[in-house]
N, C-alpha and C positions, 0 to 999 in steps of 0.2 A: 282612910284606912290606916290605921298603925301599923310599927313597923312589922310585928310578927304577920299579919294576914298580905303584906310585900311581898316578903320571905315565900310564905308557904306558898303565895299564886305564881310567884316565880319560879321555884322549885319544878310546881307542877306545869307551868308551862318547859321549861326544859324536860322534862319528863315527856309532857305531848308530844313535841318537837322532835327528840330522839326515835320516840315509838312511832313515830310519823316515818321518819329516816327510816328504819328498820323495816319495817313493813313494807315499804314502796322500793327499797333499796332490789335493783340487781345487777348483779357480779357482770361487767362488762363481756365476761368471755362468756357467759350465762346468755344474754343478750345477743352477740353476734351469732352462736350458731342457732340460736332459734330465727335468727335473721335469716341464717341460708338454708332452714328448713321452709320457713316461708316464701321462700323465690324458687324450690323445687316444686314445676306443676304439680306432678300424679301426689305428694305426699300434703301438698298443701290442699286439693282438690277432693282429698278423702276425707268423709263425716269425722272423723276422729283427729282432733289434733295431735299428732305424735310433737314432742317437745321436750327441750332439757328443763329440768325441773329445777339439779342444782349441779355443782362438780363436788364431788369427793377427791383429795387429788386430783389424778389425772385421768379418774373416771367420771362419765357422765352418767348422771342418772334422769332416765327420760321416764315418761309417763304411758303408762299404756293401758287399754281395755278390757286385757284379759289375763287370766288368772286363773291358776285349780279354783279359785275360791267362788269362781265366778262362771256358772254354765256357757260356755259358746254360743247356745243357740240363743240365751235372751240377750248378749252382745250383739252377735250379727243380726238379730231380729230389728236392731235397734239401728245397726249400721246400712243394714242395708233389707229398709220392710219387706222387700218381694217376697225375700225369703223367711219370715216371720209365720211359723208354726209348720212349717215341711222337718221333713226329717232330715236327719243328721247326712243320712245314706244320700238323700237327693241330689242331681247335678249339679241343680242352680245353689245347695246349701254347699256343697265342695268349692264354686267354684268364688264364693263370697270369702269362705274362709281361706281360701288358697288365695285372693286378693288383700283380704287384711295380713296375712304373712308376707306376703310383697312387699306392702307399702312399709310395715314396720322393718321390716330387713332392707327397707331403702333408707327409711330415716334414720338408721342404725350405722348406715355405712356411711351416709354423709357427715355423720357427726365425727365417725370413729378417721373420719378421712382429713380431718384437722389434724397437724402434728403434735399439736398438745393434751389432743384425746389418743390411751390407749385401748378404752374399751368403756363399755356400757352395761349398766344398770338397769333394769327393766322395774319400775316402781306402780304397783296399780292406783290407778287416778280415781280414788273412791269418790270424790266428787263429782267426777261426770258423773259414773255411776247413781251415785244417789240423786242426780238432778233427772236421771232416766229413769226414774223410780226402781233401781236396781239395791236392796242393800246387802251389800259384802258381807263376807262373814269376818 
């Protein structure tokens, strides 16, 4: 190799190496409270990962299922099938969507119950979404 094709394979290997770092890289405080959202049963235990995403200051911004952009019924259809094509009106549909508000208003408080968090972000996680064949608007 001469020295310019050195250069440039070097170049591009720090290049890879950074973009490697970058990508895989997370923010350790990132990392601990998704750690003690995962040792919280009912919130680790529900189809839907609630999770921090990233911190903006000293807000966190978590991930979640739902959305205006996004009808209720084909999330909880997806969260929890039973209830997959009943009405909005029905017990079993109240009582699914009155447990996804639970769990997310659990994993909201656990995060915001960190001293360094003062409040939460709600960010929809278009990728479950489109992995449930759901596409957002």
């Amino acid at each position: 190799m001469d020295r310019g094709t050195k250069i440039y394979a070097g170049v591009l290997l720090v290049i890879a190496v950074l973009l490697g770092f970058w990508t895989l890289y997370e923010d350790p405080k990132v990392k601990a409270l998704n750690a003690l959202l995962a040792r919280d049963e009912p919130v680790q235990s529900y189809p839907f990962r609630f999770r921090v995403l990233y911190l903006e200051g000293n807000t966190a911004v978590m991930a979640t299922p739902r959305s205006s952009a996004v009808p209720v019924v084909r999330v909880l259809g997806i969260l929890e099938p039973s209830v997959a094509g009943r009405q909005e009106t029905s017990p079993a549909f109240m009582a699914a969507q009155q447990r996804l508000a639970e769990i997310q208003t659990r994993a909201r408080d656990r995060v915001v119950a960190d001293p360094e968090i003062s409040g939460v972000r709600w960010e929809l996680d278009r990728d479950w979404l489109l992995q449930h064949g759901i596409q957002p608007d």
